[in-house]
N, C-alpha and C positions, 0 to 999 in steps of 0.2 A: 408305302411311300405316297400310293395317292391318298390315303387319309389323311399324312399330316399333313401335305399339301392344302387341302381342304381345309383342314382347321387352321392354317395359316393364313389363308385365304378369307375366312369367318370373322378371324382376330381383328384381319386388316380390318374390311370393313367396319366391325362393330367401333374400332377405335377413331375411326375418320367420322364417324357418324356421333359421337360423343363432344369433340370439340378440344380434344388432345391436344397437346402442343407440343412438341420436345424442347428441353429446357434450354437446347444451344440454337435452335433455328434462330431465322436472322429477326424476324417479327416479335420473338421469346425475350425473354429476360439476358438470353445470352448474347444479344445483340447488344445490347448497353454496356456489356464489360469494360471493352475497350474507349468507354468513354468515360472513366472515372479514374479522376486523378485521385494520388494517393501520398498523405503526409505521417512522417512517423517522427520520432525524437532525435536529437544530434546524439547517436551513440555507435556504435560497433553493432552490436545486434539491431537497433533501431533502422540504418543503413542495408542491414544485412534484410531483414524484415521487408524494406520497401521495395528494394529491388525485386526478391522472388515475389512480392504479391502483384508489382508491377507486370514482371514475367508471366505470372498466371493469370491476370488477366488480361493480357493484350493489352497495354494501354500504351497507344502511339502518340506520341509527343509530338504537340505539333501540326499535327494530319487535322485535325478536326477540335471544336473548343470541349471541354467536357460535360456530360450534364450532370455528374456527382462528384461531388467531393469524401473522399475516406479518410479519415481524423483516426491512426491507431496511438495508444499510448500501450506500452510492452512493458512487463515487469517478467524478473526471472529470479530463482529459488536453487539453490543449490545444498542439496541436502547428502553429509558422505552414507554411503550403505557399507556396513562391514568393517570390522576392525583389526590389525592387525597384530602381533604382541604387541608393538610398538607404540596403540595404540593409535595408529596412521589408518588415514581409510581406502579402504581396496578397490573401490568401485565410487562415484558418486550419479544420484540422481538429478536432472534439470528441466524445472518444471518451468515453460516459457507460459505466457497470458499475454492476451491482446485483447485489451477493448477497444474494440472501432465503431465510430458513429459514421454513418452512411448520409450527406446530405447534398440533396437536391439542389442543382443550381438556382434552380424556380422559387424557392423559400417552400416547398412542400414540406411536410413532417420531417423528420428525420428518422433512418431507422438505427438501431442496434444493439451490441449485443457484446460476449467475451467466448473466446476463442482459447482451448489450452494445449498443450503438447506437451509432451512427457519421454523423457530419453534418462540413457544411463550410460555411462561411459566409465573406461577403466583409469585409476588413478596413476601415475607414471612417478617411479621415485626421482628421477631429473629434471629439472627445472623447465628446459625447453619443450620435454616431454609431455609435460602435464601440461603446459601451456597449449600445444597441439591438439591434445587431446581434448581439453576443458573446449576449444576453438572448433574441432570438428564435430562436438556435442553440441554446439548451439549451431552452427550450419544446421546440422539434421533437424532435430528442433524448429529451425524456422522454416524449414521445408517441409514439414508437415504441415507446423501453423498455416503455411501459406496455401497451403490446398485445402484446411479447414475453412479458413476466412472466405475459400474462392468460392466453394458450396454454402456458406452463412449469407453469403450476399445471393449467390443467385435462387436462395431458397425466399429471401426476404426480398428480393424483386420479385418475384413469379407470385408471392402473394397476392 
């Protein structure tokens, strides 16, 4: 007990002494989150996209002006897995992309990059069914993206 003590105690120091930052303190890249407004396409997932990367990054409307702008443009892929006699397909896959450009109020560079998520969901022989379905595959989908894109940006600020 008192050894790892010790070497916890080692770790600290050596890391204070390096010039470490953690990537959410308020001085860090995580501090800018919430200050970057966020533009996506007039679509259902497009909507659905800005909300959750809104959500994920804190961004307070209003409170304060922003000092980046995020440009996503979203494309999605739906491809079926598996056939049935019927030849109907049993499962399909939904592969969401987001390219977002990250730009600076200031006219600074811009940074970015593309973002992908990948889901699969079951196919429903009723109508309303598969509708639901196909609907709660792109939710999930953009809940992923949206925690990719949250890590792309604060890996691309922290550089």
């Amino acid at each position: 007990m008192i050894r790892r003590a010790a070497v916890l105690l080692l770790v600290a120091v050596a890391l204070s002494g390096c010039g470490f930052t953690p990537m959410y303190a308020q001085n860090a890249a995580g501090g800018t989150l919430s200050r970057i407004a966020v533009s996506a396409p007039d679509s259902r997932l497009g909507f659905e996209l800005r909300e959750q990367v809104e959500d994920a990054l804190g961004w307070n409307r209003g409170a304060t002006p922003p000092l980046h702008r995020l440009a996503l443009e979203v494309d999605q892929e739906r491809i079926p897995l598996g056939r049935r006699i019927d030849d109907t397909a049993v499962r399909y896959q939904l592969t969401v992309s987001a390219a977002w450009t990250l730009t600076p109020v200031s006219g600074a560079p811009a940074l970015s990059g593309v973002e992908t998520a990948i889901v699969t969901y079951a196919a429903a022989d009723q109508p309303y069914a598969g509708i639901a379905a196909q609907q709660d595959g792109e939710d999930r989908a953009v809940a992923e993206l949206s925690r990719r894109l949250r890590l792309a940006i604060l890996t691309a600020l922290a550089e």
